[in-house]
Each structure stands twice: as C-alpha cells, then as structure tokens.
C-alpha positions as YAML, in Angstrom:
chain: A
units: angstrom
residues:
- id: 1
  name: UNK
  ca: [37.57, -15.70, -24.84]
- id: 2
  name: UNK
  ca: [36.38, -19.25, -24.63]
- id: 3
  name: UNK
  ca: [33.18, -20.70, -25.24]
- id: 4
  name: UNK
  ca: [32.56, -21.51, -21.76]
- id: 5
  name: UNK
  ca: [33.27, -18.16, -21.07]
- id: 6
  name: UNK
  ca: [31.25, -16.10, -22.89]
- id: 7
  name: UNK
  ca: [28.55, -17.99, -21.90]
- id: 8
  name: UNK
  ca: [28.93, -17.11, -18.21]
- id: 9
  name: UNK
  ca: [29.23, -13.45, -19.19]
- id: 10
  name: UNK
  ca: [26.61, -13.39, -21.06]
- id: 11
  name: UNK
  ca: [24.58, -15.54, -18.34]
- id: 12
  name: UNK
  ca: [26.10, -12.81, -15.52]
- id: 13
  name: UNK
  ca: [25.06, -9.60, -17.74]
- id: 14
  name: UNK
  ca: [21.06, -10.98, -17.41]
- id: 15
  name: UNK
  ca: [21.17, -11.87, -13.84]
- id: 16
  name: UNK
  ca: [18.92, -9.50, -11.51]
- id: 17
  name: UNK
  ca: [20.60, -6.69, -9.92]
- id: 18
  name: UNK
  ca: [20.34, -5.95, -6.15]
- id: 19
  name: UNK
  ca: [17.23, -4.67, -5.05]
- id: 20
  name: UNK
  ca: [16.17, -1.97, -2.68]
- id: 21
  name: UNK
  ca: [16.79, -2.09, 0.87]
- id: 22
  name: UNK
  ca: [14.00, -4.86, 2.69]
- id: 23
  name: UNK
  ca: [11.51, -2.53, 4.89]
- id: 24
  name: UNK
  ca: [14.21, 0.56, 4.38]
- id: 25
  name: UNK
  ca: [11.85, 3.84, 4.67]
- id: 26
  name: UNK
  ca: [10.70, 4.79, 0.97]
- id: 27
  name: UNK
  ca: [9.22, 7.89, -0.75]
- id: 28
  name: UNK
  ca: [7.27, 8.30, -3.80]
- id: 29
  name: UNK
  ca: [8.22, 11.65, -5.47]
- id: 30
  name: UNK
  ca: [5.96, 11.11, -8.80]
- id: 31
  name: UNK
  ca: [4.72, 14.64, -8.61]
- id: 32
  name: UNK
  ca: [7.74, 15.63, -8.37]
- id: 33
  name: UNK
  ca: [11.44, 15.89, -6.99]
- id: 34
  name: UNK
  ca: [12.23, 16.91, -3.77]
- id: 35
  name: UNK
  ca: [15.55, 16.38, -1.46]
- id: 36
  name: UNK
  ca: [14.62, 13.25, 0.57]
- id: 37
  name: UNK
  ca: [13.77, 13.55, 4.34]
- id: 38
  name: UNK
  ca: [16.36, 12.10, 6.79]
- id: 39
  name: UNK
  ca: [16.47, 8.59, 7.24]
- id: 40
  name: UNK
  ca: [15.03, 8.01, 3.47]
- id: 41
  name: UNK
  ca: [16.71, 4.89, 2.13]
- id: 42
  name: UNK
  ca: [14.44, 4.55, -0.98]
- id: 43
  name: UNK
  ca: [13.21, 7.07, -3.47]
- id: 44
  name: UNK
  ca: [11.07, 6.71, -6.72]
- id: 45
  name: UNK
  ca: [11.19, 9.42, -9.65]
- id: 46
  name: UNK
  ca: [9.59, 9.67, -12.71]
- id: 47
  name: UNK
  ca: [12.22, 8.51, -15.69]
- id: 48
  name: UNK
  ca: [12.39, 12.29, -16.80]
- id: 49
  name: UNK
  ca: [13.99, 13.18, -13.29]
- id: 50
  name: UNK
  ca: [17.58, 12.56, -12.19]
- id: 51
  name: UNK
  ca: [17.66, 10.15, -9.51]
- id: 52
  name: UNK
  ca: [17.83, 11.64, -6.01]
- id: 53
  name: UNK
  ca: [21.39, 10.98, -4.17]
- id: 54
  name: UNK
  ca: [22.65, 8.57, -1.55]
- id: 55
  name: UNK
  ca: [19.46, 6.01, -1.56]
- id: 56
  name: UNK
  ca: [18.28, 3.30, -3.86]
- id: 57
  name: UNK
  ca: [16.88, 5.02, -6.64]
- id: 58
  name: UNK
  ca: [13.33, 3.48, -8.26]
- id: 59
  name: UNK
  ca: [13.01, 5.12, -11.49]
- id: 60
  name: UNK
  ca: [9.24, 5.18, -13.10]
- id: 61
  name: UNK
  ca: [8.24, 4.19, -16.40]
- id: 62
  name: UNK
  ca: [4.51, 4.06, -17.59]
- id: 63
  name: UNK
  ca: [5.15, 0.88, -20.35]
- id: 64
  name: UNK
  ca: [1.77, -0.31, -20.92]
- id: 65
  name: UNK
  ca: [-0.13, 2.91, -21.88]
- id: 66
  name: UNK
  ca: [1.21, 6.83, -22.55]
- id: 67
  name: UNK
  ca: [2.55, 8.93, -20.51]
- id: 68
  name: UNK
  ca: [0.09, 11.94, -20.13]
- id: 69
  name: UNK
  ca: [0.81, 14.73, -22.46]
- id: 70
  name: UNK
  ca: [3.01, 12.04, -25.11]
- id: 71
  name: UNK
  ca: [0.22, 11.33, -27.51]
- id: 72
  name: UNK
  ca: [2.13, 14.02, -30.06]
- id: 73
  name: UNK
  ca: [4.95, 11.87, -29.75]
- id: 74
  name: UNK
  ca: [3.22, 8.55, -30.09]
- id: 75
  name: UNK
  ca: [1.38, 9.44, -32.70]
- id: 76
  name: UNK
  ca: [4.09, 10.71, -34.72]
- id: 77
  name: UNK
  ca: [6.53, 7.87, -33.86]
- id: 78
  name: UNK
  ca: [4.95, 4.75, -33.22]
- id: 79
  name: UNK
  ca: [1.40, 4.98, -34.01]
- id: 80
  name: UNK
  ca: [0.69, 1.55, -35.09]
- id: 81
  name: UNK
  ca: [2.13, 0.78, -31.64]
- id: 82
  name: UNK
  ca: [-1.18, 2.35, -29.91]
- id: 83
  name: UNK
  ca: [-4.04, 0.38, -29.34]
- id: 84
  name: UNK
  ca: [-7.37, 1.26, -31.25]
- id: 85
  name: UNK
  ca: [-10.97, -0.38, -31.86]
- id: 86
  name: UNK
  ca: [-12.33, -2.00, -34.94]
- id: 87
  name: UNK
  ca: [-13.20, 1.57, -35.73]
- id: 88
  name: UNK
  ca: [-9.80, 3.21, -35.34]
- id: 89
  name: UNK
  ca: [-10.58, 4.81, -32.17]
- id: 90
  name: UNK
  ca: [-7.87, 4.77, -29.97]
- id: 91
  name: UNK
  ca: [-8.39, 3.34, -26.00]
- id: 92
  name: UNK
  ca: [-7.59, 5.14, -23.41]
- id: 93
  name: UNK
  ca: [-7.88, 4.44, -19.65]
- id: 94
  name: UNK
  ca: [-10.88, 5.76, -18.23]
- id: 95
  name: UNK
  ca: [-9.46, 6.68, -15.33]
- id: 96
  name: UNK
  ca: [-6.70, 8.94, -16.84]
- id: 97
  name: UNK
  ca: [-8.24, 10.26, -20.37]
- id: 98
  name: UNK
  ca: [-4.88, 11.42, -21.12]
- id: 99
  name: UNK
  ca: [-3.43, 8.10, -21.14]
- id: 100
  name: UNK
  ca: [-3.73, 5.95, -23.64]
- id: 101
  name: UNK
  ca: [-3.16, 2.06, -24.19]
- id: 102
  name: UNK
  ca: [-0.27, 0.30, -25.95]
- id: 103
  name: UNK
  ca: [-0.75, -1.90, -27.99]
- id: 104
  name: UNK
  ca: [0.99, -5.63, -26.88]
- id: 105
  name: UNK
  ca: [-1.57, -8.64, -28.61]
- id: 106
  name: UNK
  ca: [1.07, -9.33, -31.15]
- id: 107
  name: UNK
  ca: [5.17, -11.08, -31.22]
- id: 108
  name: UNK
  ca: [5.80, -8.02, -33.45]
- id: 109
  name: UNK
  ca: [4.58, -5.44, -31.76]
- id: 110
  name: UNK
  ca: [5.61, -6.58, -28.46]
- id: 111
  name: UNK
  ca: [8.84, -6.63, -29.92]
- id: 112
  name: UNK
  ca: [8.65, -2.89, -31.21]
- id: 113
  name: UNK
  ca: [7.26, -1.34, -27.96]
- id: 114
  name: UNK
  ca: [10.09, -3.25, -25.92]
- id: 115
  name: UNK
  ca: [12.47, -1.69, -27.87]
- id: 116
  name: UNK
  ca: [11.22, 1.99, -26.67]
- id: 117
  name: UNK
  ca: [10.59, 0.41, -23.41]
- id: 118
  name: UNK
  ca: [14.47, -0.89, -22.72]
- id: 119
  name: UNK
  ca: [16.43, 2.37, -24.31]
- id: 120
  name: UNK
  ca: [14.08, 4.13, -21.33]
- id: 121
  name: UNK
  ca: [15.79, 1.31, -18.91]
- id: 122
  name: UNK
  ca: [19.22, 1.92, -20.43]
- id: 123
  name: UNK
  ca: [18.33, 5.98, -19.98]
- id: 124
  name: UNK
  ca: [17.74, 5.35, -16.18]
- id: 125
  name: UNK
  ca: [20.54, 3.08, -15.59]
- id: 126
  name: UNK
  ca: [22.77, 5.51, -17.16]
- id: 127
  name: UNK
  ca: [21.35, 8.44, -15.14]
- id: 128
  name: UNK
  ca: [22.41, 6.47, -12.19]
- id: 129
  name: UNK
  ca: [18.91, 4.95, -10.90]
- id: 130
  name: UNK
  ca: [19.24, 1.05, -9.88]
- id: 131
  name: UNK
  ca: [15.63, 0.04, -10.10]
- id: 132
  name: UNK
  ca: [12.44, 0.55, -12.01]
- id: 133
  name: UNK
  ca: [8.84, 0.03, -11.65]
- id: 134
  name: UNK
  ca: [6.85, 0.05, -15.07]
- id: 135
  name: UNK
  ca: [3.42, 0.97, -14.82]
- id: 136
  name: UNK
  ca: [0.06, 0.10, -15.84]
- id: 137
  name: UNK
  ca: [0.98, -3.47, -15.70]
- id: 138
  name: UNK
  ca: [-3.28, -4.46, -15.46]
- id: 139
  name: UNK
  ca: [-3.91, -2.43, -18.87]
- id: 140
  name: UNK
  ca: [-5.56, -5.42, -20.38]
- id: 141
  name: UNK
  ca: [-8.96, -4.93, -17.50]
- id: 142
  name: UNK
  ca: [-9.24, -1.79, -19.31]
- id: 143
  name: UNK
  ca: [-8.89, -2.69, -22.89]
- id: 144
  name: UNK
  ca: [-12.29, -2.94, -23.92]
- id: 145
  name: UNK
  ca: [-11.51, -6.45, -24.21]
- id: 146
  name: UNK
  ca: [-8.93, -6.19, -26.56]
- id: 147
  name: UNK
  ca: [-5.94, -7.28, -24.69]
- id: 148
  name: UNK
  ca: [-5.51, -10.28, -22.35]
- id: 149
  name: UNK
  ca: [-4.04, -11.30, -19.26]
- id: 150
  name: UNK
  ca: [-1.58, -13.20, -21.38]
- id: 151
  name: UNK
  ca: [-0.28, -10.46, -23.55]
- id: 152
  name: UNK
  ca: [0.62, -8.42, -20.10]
- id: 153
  name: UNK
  ca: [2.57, -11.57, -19.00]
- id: 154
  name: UNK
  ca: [4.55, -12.03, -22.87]
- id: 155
  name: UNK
  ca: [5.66, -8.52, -22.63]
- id: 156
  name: UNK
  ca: [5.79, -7.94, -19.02]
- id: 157
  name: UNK
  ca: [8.68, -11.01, -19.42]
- id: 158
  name: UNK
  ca: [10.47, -8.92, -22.01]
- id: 159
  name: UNK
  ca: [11.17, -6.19, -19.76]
- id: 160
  name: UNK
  ca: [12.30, -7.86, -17.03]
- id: 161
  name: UNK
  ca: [14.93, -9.65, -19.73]
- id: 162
  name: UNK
  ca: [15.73, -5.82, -20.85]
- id: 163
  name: UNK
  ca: [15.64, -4.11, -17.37]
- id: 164
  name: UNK
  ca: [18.04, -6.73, -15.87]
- id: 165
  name: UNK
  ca: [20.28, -6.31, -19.00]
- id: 166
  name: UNK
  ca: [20.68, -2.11, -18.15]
- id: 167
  name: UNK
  ca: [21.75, -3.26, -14.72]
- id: 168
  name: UNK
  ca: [17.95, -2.48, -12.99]
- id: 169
  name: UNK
  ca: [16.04, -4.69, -10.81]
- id: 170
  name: UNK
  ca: [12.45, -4.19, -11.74]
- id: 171
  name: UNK
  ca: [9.30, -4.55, -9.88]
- id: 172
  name: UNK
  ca: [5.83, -5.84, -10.18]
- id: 173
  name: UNK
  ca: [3.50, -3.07, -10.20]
- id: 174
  name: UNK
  ca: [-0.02, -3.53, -8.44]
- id: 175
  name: UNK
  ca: [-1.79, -6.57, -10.27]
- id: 176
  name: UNK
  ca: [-1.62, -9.39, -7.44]
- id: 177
  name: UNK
  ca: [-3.25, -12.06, -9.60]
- id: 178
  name: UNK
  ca: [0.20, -11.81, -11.84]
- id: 179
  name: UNK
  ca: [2.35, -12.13, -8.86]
- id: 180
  name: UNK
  ca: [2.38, -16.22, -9.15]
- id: 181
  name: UNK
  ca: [2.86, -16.20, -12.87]
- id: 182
  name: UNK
  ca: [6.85, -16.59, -12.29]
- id: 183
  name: UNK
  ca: [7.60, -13.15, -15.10]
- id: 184
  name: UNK
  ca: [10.48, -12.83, -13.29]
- id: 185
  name: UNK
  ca: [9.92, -9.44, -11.11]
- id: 186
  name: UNK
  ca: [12.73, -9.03, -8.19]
- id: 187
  name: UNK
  ca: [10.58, -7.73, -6.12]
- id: 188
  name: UNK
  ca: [6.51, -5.42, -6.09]
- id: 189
  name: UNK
  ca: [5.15, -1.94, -5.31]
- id: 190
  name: UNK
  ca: [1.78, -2.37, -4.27]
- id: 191
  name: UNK
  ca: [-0.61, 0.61, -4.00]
- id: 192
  name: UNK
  ca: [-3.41, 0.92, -1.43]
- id: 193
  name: UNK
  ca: [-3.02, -3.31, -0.67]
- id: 194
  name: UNK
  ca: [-4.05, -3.02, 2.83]
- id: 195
  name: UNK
  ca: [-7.63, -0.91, 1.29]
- id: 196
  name: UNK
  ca: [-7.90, -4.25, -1.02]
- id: 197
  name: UNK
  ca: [-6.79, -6.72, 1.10]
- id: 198
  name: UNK
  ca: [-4.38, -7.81, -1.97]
- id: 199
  name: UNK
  ca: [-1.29, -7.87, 0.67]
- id: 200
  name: UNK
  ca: [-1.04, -11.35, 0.60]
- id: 201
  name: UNK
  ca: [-1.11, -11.95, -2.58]
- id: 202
  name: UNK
  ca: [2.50, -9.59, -2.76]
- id: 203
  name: UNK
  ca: [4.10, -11.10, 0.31]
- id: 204
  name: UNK
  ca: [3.46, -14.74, -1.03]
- id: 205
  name: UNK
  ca: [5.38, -13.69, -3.88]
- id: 206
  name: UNK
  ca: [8.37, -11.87, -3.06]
- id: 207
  name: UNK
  ca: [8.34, -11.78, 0.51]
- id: 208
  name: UNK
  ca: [9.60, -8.78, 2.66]
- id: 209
  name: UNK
  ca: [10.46, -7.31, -0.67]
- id: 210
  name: UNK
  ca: [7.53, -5.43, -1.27]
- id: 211
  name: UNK
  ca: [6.80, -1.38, -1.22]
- id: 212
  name: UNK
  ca: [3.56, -0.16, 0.12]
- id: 213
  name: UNK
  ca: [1.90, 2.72, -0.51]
- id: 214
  name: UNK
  ca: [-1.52, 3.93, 0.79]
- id: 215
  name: UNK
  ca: [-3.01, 6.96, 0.23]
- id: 216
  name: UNK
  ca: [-4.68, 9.75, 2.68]
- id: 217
  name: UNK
  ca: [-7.94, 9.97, 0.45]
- id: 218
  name: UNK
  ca: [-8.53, 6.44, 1.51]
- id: 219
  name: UNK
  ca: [-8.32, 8.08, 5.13]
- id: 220
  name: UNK
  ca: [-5.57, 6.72, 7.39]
- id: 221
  name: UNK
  ca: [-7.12, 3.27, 8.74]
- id: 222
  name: UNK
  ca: [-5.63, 1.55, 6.12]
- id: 223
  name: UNK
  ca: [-2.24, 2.82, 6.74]
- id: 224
  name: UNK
  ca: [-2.88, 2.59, 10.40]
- id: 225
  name: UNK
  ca: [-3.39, -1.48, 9.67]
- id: 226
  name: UNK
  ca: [-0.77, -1.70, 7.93]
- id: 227
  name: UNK
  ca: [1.78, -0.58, 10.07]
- id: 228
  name: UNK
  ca: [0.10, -2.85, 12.47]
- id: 229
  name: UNK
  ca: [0.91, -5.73, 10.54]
- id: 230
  name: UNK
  ca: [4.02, -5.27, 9.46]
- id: 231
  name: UNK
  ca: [5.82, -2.02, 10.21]
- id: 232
  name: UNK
  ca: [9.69, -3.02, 10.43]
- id: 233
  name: UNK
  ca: [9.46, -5.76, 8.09]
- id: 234
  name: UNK
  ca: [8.51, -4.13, 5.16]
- id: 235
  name: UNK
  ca: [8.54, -0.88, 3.77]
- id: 236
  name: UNK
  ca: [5.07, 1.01, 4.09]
- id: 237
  name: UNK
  ca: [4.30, 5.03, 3.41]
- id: 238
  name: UNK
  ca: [1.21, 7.05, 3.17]
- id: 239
  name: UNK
  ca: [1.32, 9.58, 0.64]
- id: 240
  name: UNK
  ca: [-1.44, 12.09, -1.28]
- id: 241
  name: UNK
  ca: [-2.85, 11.16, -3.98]
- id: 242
  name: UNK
  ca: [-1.29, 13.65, -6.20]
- id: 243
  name: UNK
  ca: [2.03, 12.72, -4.93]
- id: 244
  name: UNK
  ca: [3.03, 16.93, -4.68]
- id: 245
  name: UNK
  ca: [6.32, 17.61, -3.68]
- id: 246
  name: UNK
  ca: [7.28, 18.81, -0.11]
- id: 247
  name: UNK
  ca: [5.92, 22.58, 0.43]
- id: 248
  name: UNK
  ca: [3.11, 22.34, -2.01]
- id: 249
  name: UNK
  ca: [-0.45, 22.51, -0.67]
- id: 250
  name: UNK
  ca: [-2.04, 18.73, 0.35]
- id: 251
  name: UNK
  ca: [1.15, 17.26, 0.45]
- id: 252
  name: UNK
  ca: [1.29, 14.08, 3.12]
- id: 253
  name: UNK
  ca: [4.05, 11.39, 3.88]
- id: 254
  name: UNK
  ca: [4.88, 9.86, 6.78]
- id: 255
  name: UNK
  ca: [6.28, 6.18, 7.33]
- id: 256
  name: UNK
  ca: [6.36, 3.65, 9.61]
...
C-alpha cells in the first residue's frame, strides 16, 4: 500500500459514523430492556445490554464517574484512576452516592481511563450498537473543586477520537456550556432542556440532531412545550424518572 494510501485509510477509519435518524421517535430503556413500541426508530441501552433490533442503537456508558455497584471492580483494578481528596477520601456525586468520580486532571491518567473507556466502545460496536452517549460529562461541578471544565474537554476529545475509531458516533451528554467547545460530538442528548431552558444552547450546536428527554416528575408542561416547539423536527420523549421497563409500575413514555 502506498503512502498516500494509508493515509486516507487511516484518515477514513477516524471519520464519524452516521448518526441516528434526525427527529426519528426515540426511547430510553436505561432501566432496562424492553422490545421497542411500533414506530421506534431509536433506542438507548445500557452497555451491559444487547442492542435492541431493527433501529439505531445508542449504547450507554457512564465514563466520567462509576457505574453504581462497580466500586469492587474499580477499586481492585484501577484505583489510582478514582478521584480522592487531600485526605484519601474518595468523591462521589452527591446525587448518586453510589457513583463515584474518575479521576481525569492528568495526560496520564486521562490516558489510562480512555483506555477502559474505548475497549467499552469497541464492546458495543461489536455487540452491534452504532452510537454511544457517555455520561456524566459535567463531573467536574461536582468535584469538590478538584477537576475543571478543561479536564472534561481533554478527555471528553479522547473519546470521541476512540468512539469514532469502533465505528460509533457519540453524543454530547447534557452540559450545554461544552456544546461550543468544538470536542467533536456528532450530535447531543439533552435531559429535561425545555425545564432549563438549555435548548438552545443544543440546537446551536448540532442542529436537528439532538435527543430530548423530559421527565414526568417535572410534570408534563415541559414536555407539552416542547413538542410545541419543535415536535417533527427533532426527536423529543417523556419518560419516568427511573426509566422502568414497559409493565413495571410508574412506567411513562410517550413521544411526539
């Protein structure tokens, strides 16, 4: 192979993958799998599930903090990769005790975490999903003040090199201030924007390439805006909170 070509391949083997369908009908199955209703285009699974059949598959990573219930495995593999206080303590999200923060202030162990990061890309890719949506992108606001705005956008840039290089198009997750910071995302899902008014901030960015989900303990006005706005150009659900599958109790979605 010539020079010239194996610099196009390897140009072609980092350029972004499609995308999910613009304003196709979406579900968010993070509490867990169910078959798709009719007319579902998009679906989004936690990494640990297969991805569900016939639709654009979103697969779910939590990168910047644990997953709940993997401390054991942190802290047995990687536990210089977790982030801790002057004291040793490690910091965990407030919001979700059970999850807590990576560790990203450092080349090295940015490095180190986006190697775990990218073999769960290459797991996802290979299980047949064609996007993914790390999480917890906004760790550093709950840091204590140990990680910045910066370190999210060094290693937030590293897995959009790795997730394109599985074959995944990755979104931006929540955070609208880091939608102008050009990290390379192909396209967002935004959580409870219309509550925030942080819609903007997603469709100056990427467009009609944006996934919006508001929740029902936010009651339904939100959602009911929303659709208002711009029902058929993008894709917009209401879920529960808990995301439950179909048949379990408090389980909502509906689309528009």
């Amino acid at each position: 192979m010539s020079a010239f070509l194996a610099t196009l391949v390897a140009l072609l083997g980092v350029l972004a993958p499609p995308g999910p369908p613009v304003a196709g009908a979406a579900d968010y199955q993070l509490g867990g799998a169910y078959a798709p209703a009719a007319g579902v285009q998009i679906v989004t699974r936690d990494r640990t599930e297969k991805p569900a059949e016939g639709v654009y598959s979103i697969c779910y990573v939590n990168a910047f903090q644990t997953q709940p219930g993997s401390y054991g495995w942190w802290k047995q593999r990687h536990p210089e990769l977790l982030l801790r206080t002057s004291k040793g303590k490690v910091v965990r999200d407030p919001g979700w005790p059970d999850e807590i923060l990576l560790d990203i202030r450092t080349p090295a162990k940015r490095a180190a975490l986006a190697k775990v990061v990218g073999a769960w890309f290459t797991r996802c890719a290979a299980d047949g999903f064609q996007g993914t949506e790390p999480d917890n992108l906004d760790s550093w606001t709950r840091s204590r003040g140990l990680l910045r705005q910066s370190h999210a956008v060094a290693f937030a840039t590293l897995m959009v090199r790795d997730a394109h290089r599985a074959g995944l198009a990755i979104a931006q997750k929540n955070t609208p201030e880091l939608s102008d910071k050009g990290i390379g995302f192909d396209f967002a899902v935004a959580e409870e924007c219309e509550v925030y008014r942080e819609c903007g901030a997603y469709t100056k960015a990427y467009g009609r390439r944006v996934i919006e989900i508001e929740y029902t303990d936010n009651g339904r006005s939100a959602f009911a805006r929303a659709c208002a706005a711009r029902s058929g150009t993008h894709s917009i659900l209401l879920r529960d909170r808990d995301v439950v599958p179909r048949g379990a109790a408090g389980y909502v979605y509906r689309t528009c």
